[in-house]
C-alpha positions as CSV (number, residue, x, y, z in Angstrom):
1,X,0.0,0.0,0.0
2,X,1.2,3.3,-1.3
3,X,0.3,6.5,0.7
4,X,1.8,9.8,-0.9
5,X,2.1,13.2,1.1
6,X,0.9,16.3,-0.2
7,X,2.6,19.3,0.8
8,X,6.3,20.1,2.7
9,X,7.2,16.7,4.9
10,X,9.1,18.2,7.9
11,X,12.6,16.9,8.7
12,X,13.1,14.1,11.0
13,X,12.6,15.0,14.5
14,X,15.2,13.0,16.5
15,X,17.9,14.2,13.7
16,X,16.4,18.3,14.5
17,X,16.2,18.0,18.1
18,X,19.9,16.2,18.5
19,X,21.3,19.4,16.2
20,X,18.9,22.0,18.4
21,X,20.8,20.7,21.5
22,X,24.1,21.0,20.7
23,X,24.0,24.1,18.5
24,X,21.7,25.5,21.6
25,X,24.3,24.6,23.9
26,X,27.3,26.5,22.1
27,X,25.3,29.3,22.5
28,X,24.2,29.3,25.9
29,X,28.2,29.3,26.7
30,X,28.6,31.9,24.7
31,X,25.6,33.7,25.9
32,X,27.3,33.0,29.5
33,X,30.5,34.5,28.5
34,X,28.8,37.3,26.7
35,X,27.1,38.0,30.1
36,X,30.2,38.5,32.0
37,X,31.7,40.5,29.1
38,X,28.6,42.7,29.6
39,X,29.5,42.8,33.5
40,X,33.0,43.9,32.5
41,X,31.9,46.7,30.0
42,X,29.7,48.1,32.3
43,X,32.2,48.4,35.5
44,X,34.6,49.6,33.5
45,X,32.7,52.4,31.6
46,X,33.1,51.0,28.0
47,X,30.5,52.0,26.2
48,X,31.8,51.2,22.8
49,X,31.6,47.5,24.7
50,X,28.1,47.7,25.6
51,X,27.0,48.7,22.1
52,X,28.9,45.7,20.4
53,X,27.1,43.4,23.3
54,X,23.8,44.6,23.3
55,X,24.4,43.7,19.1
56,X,25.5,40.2,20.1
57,X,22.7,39.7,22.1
58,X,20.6,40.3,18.6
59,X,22.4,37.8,17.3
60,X,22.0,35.4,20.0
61,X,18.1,36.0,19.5
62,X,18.0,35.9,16.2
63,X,19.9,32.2,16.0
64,X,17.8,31.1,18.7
65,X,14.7,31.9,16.9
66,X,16.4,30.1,13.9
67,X,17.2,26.8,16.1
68,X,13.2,26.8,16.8
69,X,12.3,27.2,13.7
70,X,14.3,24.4,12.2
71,X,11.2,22.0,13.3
72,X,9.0,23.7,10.8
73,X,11.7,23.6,8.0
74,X,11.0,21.6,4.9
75,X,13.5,18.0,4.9
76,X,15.0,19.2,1.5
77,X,16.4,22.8,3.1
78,X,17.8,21.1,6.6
79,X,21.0,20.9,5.4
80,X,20.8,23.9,4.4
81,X,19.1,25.7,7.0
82,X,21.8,23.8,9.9
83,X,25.4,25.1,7.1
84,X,23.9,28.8,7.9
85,X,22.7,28.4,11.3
86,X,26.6,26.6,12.1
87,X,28.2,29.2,10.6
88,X,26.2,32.1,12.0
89,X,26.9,30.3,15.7
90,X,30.6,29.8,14.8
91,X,31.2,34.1,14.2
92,X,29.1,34.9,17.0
93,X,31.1,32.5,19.1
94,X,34.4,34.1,17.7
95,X,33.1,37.7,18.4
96,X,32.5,36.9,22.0
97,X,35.7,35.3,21.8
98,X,37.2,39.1,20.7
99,X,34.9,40.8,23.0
100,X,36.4,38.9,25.9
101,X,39.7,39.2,24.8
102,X,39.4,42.5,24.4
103,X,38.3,43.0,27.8
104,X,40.4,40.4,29.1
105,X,37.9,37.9,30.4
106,X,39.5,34.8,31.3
107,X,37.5,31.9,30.6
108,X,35.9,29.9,33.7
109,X,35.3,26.8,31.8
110,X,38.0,23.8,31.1
């Protein structure tokens, strides 16, 4: 018995999920790092600092709200979808990398 779908078939959920967990958990380090960046700009008066955090934290949003909408994304533009979403997470993760060099934050993590 043959049964063809009309419309988009959504990607595979375990494969989705799996790939929102890791890719969501790269962030939230960097979102913790970015946080005590944020601490440091602040205490030290660096408002050129601030204004580069407050457009990571953009960022952040705007690949979280990518990451979610990965369920809804058709199976044929995964691939796709996860290349832009790894590489968008890989320079924000660099820039708060910079930021926290910049402002000498030592990392708490090993």
């Amino acid at each position: 018995m043959n049964s063809t779908k009309q419309g988009p078939a959504p990607a595979p959920d375990a494969v989705i999920k799996a790939y929102q967990e890791k890719i969501g958990a790269q962030v939230q380090e960097a979102k913790a790092k970015l946080e005590v960046a944020e601490a440091t700009a602040r205490q030290n008066k660096a408002n050129a600092e601030v204004a580069a955090i407050n457009a990571l934290k953009s960022a952040r949003q705007s690949i979280e709200a990518r990451i979610k909408d990965l369920k809804t994304t058709h199976e044929s533009n995964v691939a796709r979808a996860k290349a832009e979403i790894g590489a968008d997470v890989a320079k924000f993760k660099a820039s708060v990398d910079e930021l926290a060099a910049k402002l000498k934050i030592r990392a708490t993590t090993k």
